[in-house]
MMTF fields as JSON, N, C-alpha, C and O atoms, coordinates in Angstrom:
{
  "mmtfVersion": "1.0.0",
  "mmtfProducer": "UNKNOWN",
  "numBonds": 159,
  "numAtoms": 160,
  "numGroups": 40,
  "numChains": 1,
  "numModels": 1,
  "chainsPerModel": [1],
  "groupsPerChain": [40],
  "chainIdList": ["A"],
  "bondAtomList": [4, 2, 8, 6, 12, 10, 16, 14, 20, 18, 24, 22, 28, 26, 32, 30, 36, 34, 40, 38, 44, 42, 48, 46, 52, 50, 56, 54, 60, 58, 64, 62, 68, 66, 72, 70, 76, 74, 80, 78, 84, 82, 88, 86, 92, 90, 96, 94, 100, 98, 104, 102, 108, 106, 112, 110, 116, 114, 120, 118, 124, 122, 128, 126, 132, 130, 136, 134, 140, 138, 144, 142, 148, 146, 152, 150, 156, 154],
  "bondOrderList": [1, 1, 1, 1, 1, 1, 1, 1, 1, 1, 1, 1, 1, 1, 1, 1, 1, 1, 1, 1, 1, 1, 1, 1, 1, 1, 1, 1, 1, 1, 1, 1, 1, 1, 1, 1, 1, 1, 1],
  "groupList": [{"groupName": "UNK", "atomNameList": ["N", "CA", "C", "O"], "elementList": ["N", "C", "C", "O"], "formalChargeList": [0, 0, 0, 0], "bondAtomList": [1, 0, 2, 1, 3, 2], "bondOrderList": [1, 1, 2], "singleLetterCode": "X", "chemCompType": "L-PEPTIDE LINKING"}],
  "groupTypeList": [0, 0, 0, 0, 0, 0, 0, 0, 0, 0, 0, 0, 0, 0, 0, 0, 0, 0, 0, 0, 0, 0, 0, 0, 0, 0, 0, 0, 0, 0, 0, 0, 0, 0, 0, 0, 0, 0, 0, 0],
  "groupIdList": [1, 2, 3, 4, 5, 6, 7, 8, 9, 10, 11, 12, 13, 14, 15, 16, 17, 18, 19, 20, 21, 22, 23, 24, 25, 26, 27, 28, 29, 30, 31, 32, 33, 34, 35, 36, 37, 38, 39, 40],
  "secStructList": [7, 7, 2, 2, 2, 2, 2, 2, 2, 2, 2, 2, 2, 2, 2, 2, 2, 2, 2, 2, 2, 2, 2, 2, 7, 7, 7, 2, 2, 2, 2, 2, 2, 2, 2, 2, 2, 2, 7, 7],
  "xCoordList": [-0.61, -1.2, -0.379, 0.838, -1.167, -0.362, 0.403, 0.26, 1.384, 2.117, 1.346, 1.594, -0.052, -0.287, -1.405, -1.572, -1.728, -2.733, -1.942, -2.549, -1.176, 0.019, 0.431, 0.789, 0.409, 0.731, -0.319, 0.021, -1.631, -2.886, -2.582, -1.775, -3.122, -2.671, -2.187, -2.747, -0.794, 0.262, -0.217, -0.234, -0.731, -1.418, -2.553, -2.68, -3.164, -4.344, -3.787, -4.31, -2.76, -2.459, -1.67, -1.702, -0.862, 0.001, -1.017, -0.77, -2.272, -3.08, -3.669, -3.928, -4.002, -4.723, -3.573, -3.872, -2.48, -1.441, -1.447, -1.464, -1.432, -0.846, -2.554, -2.681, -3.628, -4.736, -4.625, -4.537, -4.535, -4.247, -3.347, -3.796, -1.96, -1.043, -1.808, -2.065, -1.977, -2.825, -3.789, -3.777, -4.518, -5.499, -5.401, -5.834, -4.816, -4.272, -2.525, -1.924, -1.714, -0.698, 0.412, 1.381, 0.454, 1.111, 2.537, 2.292, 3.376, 4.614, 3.986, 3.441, 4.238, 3.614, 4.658, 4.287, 6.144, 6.989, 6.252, 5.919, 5.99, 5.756, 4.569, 4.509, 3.221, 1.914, 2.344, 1.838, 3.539, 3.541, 4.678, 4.484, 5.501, 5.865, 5.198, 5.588, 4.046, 3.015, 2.212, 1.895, 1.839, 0.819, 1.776, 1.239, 3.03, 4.013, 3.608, 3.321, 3.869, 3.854, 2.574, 2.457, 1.54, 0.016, 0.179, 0.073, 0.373, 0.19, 1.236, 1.26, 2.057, 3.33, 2.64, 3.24],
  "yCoordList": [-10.944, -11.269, -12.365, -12.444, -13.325, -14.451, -13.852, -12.752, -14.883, -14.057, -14.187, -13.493, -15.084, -15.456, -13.754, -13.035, -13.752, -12.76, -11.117, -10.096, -11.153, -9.923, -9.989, -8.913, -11.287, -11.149, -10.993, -10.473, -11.223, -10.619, -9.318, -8.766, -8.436, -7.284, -6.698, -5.95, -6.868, -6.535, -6.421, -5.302, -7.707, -8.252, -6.974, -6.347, -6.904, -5.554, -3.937, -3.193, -3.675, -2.687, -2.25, -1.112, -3.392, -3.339, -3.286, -2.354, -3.874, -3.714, -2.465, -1.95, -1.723, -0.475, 0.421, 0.887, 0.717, 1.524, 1.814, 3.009, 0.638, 0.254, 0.652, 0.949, 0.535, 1.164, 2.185, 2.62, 3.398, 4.624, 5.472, 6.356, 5.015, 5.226, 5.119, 6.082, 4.129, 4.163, 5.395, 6.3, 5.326, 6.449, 8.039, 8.758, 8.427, 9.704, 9.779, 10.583, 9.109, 9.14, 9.354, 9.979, 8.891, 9.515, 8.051, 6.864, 8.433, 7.328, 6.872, 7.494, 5.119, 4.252, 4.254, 4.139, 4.446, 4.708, 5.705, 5.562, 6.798, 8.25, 7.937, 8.325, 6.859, 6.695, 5.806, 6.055, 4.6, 3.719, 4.807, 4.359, 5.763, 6.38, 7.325, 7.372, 8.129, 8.705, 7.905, 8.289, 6.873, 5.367, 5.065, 4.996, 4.889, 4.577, 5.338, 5.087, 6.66, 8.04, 8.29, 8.872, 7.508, 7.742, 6.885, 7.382, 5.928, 4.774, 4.498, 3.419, 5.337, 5.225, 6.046, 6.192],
  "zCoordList": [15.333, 14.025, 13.352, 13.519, 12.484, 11.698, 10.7, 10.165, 10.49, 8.891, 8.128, 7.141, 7.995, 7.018, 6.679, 5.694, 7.567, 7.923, 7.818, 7.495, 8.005, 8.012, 6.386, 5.906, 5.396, 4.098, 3.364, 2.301, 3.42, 3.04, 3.423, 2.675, 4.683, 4.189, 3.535, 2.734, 3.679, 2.629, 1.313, 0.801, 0.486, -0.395, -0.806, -1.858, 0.258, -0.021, -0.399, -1.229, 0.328, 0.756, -0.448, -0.916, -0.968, -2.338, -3.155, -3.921, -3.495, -4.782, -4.708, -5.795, -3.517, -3.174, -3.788, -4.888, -3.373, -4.051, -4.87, -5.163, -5.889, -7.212, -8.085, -9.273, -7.088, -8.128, -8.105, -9.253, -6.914, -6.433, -7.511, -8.24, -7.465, -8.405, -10.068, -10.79, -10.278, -11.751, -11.703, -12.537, -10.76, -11.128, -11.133, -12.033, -10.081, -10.13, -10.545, -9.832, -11.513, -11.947, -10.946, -11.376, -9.501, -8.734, -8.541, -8.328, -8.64, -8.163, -7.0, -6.088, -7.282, -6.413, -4.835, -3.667, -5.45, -4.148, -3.396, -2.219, -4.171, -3.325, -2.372, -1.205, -3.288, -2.412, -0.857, 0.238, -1.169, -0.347, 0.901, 2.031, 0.934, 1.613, 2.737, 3.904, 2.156, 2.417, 3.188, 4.314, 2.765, 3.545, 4.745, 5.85, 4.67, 6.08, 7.628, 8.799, 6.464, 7.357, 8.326, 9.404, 7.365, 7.747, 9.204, 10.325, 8.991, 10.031, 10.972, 11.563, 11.149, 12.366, 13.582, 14.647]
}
């Protein structure tokens, strides 16, 4: 995969969090730890 293409993701994956977190009040560390875990 490109970096450029690997930093979009990222890009997605960070705004998905960060809505996630807003919506159900949950620490955005705690969602993006959990999301790691998902995908290893």
């Amino acid at each position: 995969m490109s970096a450029k293409g690997q930093l979009r993701r990222f890009e997605n994956k960070a705004q998905l969090l960060r809505h996630i977190a807003e919506e159900t009040g949950t620490d955005i560390d705690t969602l993006w730890d959990e999301y790691e875990t998902q995908i290893e």
